[in-house]
KEGU-574843 format. One line per 3 residues: their letters; for each residue x, y, z of C-alpha. Coordinates in steps of 0.25 Angstrom, whole numbers. Example, Ala and Ser with C-alpha at 12.3 -4.5 7.8 and 13.67 -1.06 7.14 Angstrom:
% residues 2
AS	49 -18 31 ~ 55 -4 29
% end
This chain:
% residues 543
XXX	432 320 289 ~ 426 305 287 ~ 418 303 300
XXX	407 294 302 ~ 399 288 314 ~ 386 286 319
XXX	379 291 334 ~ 367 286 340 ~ 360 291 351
XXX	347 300 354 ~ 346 310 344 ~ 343 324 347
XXX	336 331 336 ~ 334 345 338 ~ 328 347 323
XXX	316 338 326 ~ 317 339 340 ~ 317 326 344
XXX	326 315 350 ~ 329 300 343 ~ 338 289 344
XXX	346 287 332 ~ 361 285 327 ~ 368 298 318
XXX	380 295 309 ~ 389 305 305 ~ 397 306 294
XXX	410 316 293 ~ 403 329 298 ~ 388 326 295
XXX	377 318 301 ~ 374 308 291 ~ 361 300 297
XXX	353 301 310 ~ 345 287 310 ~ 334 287 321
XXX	335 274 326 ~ 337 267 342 ~ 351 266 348
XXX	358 263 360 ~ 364 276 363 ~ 357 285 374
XXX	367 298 371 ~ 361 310 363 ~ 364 315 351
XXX	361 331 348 ~ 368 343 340 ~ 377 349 346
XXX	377 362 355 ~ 380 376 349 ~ 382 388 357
XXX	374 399 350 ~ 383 411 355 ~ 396 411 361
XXX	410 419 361 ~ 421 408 360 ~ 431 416 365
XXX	424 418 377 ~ 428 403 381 ~ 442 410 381
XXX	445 398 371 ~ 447 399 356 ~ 436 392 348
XXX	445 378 346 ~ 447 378 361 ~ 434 380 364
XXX	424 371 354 ~ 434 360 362 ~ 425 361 374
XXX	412 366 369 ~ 411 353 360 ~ 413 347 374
XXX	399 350 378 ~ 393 347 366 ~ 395 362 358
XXX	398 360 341 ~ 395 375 340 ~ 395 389 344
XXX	391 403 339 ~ 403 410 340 ~ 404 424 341
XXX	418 428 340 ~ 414 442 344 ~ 427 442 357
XXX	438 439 347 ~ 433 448 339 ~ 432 460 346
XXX	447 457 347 ~ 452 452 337 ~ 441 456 325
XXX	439 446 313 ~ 451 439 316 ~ 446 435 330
XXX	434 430 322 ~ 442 421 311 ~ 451 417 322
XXX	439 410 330 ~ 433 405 316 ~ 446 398 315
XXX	449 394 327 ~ 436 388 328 ~ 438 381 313
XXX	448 373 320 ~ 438 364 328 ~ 427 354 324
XXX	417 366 334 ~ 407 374 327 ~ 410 388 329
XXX	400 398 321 ~ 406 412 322 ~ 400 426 323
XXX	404 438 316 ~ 406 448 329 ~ 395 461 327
XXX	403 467 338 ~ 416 470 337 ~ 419 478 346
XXX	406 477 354 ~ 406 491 357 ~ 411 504 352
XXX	414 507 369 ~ 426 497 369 ~ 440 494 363
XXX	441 479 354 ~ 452 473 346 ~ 443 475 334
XXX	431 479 326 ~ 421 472 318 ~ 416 482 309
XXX	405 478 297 ~ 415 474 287 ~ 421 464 297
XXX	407 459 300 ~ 406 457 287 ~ 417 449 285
XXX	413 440 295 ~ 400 438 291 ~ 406 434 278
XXX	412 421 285 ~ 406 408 283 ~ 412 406 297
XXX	404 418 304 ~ 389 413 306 ~ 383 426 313
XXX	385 441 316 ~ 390 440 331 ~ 381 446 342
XXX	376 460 339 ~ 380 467 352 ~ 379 482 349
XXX	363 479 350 ~ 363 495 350 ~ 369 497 337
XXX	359 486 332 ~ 346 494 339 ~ 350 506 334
XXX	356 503 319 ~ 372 505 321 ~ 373 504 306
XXX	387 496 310 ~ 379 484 318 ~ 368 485 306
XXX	377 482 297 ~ 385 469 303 ~ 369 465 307
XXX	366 468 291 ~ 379 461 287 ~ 374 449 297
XXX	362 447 288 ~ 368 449 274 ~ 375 435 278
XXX	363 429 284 ~ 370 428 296 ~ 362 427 310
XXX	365 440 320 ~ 368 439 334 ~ 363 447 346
XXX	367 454 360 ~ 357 462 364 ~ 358 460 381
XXX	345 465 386 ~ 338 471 374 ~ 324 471 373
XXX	312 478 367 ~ 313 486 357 ~ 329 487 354
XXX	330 473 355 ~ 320 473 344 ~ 328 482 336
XXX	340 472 338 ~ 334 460 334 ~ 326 466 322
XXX	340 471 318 ~ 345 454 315 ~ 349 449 327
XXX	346 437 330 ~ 350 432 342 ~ 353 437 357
XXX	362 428 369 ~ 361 441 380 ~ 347 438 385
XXX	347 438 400 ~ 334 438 403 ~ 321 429 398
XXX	313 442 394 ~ 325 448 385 ~ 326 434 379
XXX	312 432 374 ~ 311 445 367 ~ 323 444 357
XXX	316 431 355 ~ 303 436 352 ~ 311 447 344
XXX	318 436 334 ~ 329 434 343 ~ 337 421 349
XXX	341 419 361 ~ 354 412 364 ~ 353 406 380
XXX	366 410 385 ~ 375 404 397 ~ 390 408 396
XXX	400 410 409 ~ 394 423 411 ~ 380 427 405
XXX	370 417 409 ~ 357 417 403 ~ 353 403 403
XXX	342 404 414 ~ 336 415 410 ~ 335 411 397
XXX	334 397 396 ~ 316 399 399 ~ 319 403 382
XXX	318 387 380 ~ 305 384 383 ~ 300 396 375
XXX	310 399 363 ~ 319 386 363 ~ 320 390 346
XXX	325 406 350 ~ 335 401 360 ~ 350 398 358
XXX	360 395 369 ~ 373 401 370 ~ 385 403 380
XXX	391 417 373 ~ 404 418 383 ~ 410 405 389
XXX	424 404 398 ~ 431 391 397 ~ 428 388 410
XXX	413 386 407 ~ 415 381 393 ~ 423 369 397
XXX	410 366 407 ~ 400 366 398 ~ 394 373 386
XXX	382 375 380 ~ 378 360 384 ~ 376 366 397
XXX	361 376 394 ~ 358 363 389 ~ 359 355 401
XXX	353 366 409 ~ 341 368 400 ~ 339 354 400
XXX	342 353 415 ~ 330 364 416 ~ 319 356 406
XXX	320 360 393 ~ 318 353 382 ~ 332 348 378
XXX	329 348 364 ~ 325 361 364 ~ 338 364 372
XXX	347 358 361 ~ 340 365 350 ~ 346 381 357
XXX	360 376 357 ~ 357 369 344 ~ 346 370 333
XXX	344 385 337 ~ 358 389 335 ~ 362 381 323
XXX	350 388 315 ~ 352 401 320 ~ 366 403 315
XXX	365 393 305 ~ 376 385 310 ~ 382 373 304
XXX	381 364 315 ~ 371 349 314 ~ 358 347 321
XXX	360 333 320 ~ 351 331 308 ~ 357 323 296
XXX	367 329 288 ~ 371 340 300 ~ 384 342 303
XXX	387 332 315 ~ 386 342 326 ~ 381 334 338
XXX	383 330 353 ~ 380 318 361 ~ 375 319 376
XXX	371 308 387 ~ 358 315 388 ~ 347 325 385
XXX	347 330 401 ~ 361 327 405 ~ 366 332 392
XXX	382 329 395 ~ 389 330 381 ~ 395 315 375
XXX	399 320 363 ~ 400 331 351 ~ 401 331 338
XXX	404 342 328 ~ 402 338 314 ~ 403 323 316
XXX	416 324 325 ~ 416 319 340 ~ 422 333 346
XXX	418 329 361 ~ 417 317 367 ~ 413 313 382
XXX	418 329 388 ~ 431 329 379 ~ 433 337 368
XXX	439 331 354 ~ 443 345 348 ~ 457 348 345
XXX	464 362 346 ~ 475 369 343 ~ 483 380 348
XXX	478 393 341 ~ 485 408 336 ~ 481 418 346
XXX	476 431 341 ~ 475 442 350 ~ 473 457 351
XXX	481 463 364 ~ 486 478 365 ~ 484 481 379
XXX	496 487 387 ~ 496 483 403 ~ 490 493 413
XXX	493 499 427 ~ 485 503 439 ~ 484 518 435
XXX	475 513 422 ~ 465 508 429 ~ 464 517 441
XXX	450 526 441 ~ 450 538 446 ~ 438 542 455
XXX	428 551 453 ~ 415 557 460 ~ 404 547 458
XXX	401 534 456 ~ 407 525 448 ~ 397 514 438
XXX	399 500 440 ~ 397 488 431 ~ 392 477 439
XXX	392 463 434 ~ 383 454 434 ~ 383 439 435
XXX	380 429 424 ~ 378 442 416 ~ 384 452 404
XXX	375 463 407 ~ 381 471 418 ~ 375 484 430
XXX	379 496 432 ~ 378 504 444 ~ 386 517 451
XXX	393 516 463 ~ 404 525 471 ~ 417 520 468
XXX	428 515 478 ~ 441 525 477 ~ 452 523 483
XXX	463 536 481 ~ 455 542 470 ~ 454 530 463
XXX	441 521 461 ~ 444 508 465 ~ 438 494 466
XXX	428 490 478 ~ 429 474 481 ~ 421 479 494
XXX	410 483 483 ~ 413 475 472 ~ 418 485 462
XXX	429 482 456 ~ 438 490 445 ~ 435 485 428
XXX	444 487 419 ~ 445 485 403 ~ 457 488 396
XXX	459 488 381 ~ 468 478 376 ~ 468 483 362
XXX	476 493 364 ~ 480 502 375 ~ 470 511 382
XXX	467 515 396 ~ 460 504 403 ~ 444 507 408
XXX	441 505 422 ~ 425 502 429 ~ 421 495 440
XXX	414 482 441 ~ 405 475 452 ~ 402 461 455
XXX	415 452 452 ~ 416 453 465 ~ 433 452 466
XXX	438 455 480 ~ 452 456 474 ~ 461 454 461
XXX	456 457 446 ~ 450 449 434 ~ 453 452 418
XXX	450 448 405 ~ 453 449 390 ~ 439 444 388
XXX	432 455 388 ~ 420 456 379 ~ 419 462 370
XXX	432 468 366 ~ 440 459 375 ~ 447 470 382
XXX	454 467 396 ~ 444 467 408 ~ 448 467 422
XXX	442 467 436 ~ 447 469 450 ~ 449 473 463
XXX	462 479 464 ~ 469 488 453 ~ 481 480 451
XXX	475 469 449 ~ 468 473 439 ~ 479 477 430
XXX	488 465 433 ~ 476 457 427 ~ 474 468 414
XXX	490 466 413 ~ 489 452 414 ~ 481 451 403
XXX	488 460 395 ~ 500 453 396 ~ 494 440 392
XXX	487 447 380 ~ 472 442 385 ~ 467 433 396
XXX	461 434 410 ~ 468 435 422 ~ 466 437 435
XXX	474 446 446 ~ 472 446 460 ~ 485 452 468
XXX	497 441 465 ~ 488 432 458 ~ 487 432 443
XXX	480 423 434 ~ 477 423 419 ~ 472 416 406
XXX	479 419 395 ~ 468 422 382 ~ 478 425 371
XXX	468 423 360 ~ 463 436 357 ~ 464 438 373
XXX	451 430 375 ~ 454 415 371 ~ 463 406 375
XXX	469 396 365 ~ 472 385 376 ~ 464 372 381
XXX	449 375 384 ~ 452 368 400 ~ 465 376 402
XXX	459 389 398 ~ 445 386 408 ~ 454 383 417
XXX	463 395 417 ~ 450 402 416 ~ 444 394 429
XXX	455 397 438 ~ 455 412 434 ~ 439 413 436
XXX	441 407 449 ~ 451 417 452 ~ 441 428 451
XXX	431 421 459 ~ 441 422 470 ~ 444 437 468
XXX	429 438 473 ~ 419 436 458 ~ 406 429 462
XXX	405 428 446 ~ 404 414 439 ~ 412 418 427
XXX	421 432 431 ~ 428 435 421 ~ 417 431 410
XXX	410 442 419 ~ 423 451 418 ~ 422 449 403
XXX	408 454 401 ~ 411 466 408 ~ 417 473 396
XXX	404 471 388 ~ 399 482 384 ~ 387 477 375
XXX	382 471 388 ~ 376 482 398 ~ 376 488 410
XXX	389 493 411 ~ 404 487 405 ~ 418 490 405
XXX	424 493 390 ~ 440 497 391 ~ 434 511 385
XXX	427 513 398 ~ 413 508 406 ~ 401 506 396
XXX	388 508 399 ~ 379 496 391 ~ 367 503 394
XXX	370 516 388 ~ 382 510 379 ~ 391 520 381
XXX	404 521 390 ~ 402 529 403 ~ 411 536 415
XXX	414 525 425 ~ 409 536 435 ~ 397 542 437
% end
């Protein structure tokens, strides 16, 4: 590459933490001078944004199709952990995205999964065991062990999650956590055990004691957990502790914004912008050792130009010295890519998910909006001809995860709060192990949108009487290998779909995702039955 050019403008420097006028030039990849000197040029030049957590596949976009809009809003780099494809596809899901991800100018800086599958309650495409750790570990390419979700195991020595932690630490690799809720003395335990970091903080309390404990915290704000405001006080008190992050973002949001937004909402609030800049830059880049430019002399030419400090709307990026975005257009080209997949499921009929009543009550998952943490509570079930039935009237509706690994009986629950007054919802993205996930109102409807997705070998869809709709997800039945704007707006007009159906939820089917969870409490749906995430076992749906 013979590249050379020079940029003036006011110069944010996060390393000294002060702002200049002066010209950079940049030659092939690096930054060659930075001369402090007047100019004409009122933009500002700072390094560009990372996202310090994030599942890729979760934008239902491969990594090439992705980086093509984040670089948009000013993102040159993400922490990636490819923790969905693997619970799939296993390391070939991971060396698929490292590829993928090669193919761009972007910054991606994969994770080797700890989880795989999350749980030992629920059925994945593959295992991860220690010596498949290890091999990952062993990658140049792999930057961290990916977010330590089985925080029993680590609080109470599973000798298999001490050795991927000690395997973690034997390649001087930084440690991920997920520890929702944890505090006291088990959280202790986690943290003492090498984990470093934790992006599930959902209240201001929890927050500041895995700080005090050694912990960072990553400020998260994805389509459905949101954690900005009760996070975001962290700045004035821990701005060197705290990261920012979006974990699980649908194409619908990520063609709006990215991680340029917290920015512009700190900011808006009245903290300091440098100190903003420094979470979604400095903090993450010496955490994980990343390879990505500060803007200093002889740094990779990693930066963004913006109008301004307080309107922040992204001119320009550049990703080692090449323009990749320039006035809201992206400069990135893609290719159409192989797609891997792993899809055994047989369609279903009306009798597999028919649930025969009982004396008692029945539990309940209720979901909760702009969270991952769930409720339980008990309630007398609705039954129609000896059969437990949804109840629109009480909004209760029927939940169902079947295995699309191979063919099994599918497992029923019930489910409050989406609202539907009719028709069904499902999903292949189903985390962890990306099993089929549906909702609704009437049985029919719910296996026309299972069978749907069969059919197509992964996807959403949505069912309401004659109506069907679906987005096709053929790569590993969670991304799409089509334009970033077609697949949001597929994934729009299906969203708005099942607002219509009755869902008061922002983002349902990021909700319906989540609802499979098991690592996240109260209470989640696995195709093995309903899970209890307090207790961490599988319990009878009736009481």
């Amino acid at each position: 590459m013979n590249n050379e050019f020079s940029i003036s403008g006011n110069i944010v420097d996060l390393i000294s933490q002060r702002i200049f006028q002066g010209t950079i030039t940049v030659k092939d990849d690096l930054i060659t001078t930075i001369i402090e000197e007047a100019v004409e040029e009122t933009q500002y030049i700072l390094p560009g944004l990372i996202d310090a957590h994030i599942h890729i596949e979760s934008s239902m976009l491969i990594p090439a199709e992705f980086s093509r809009m984040a670089v948009v809003y000013g993102t040159v780099a993400s922490v990636s952990d490819p923790h969905e494809i693997a619970n799939v596809l296993g390391i070939d899901g991971v060396k698929y995205m490292i590829k993928n991800g090669d193919s761009v100018p972007f910054k991606f800086f994969f994770g080797a999964p700890s989880c795989v599958p999350a749980t030992e309650f629920e059925s994945s495409g593959a295992v991860l065991g220690v010596s498949e750790i290890e091999k990952l570990l062993a990658l140049s390419e792999i930057k961290y062990l990916s977010e330590m979700m089985n925080f029993p195991g680590v609080i109470f020595g599973d000798k298999e999650v001490a050795a991927k932690i000690s395997l973690a630490k034997k390649y001087n690799k930084p440690i991920d956590g997920h520890a929702p809720g944890l505090t006291g003395n088990d959280m202790i335990k986690y943290v003492k055990a090498g984990i470093t970091t934790d992006h599930e903080c959902f209240t201001l309390e929890e927050a500041l004691q895995k700080i005090n404990h050694g912990m960072k915290v990553l400020i998260r704000e994805g389509s459905a957990a949101k954690n900005f405001e009760a996070l975001i006080p962290l700045l004035n008190t821990h701005p060197d502790e705290i990261m920012f992050c979006s974990d699980d973002l649908h194409p619908n949001d990520l063609v709006k914004g990215h991680i340029n937004k917290l920015i512009k909402r700190a900011i808006k609030r009245g903290y300091d912008p440098l100190t903003v800049l420094k979470c979604c830059t400095y903090n993450p880049i010496k955490h994980y050792n990343l390879e990505v430019g500060l803007l200093q002399k002889g740094d990779p030419a990693d930066f963004i130009v913006v109008d301004s400090l307080t309107r922040f709307n992204i001119e320009q990026t550049y990703i080692n010295g090449r323009l990749v975005a320039d006035k809201g257009k992206s400069l990135i080209e893609t290719s159409v890519e192989i797609t891997p997949n792993h899809f055994v499921a047989s369609p279903i009929n009306k009798s597999d998910i028919a649930v025969t009543a009982k004396d008692g009550k029945i539990k309940v998952i209720e979901a909760l909006e702009g969270q991952l943490i769930t409720n339980k509570f008990e309630v007398v079930p609705t039954v129609i001809k000896g059969f437990v039935v949804s109840d629109p009237m009480r909004d209760i509706l029927k939940i169902v995860v079947q295995n699309r690994y191979q063919k099994s009986k599918p497992a029923i629950g019930f489910i409050k709060n989406f609202g539907f007054k009719t028709g069904a919802i499902a999903s292949t993205v189903a985390h962890d192990s990306h099993n089929i996930i549906a909702i609704g109102v009437d049985d029919h409807d719910i296996i026309e949108a299972i069978n749907i997705l069969i059919k197509q070998q992964g996807g959403i869809s949505l069912v309401n009487k004659d109506e069907q709709k679906v987005l096709s997800l053929p790569v590993a039945g969670i991304m799409s290998n089509r334009d970033a704007q077609q697949v949001a707006a597929d994934y729009e007009e299906l969203e708005h779909g099942a607002k219509k159906l009755g869902s008061n939820f922002k983002a349902p089917f990021m909700t319906l995702s989540f609802m499979a969870l098991l690592v996240i409490p109260a209470l989640k749906l696995s195709d093995r039955g309903l899970f209890d995430g307090d207790k961490f076992e599988l319990i009878d749906l009736f009481s």
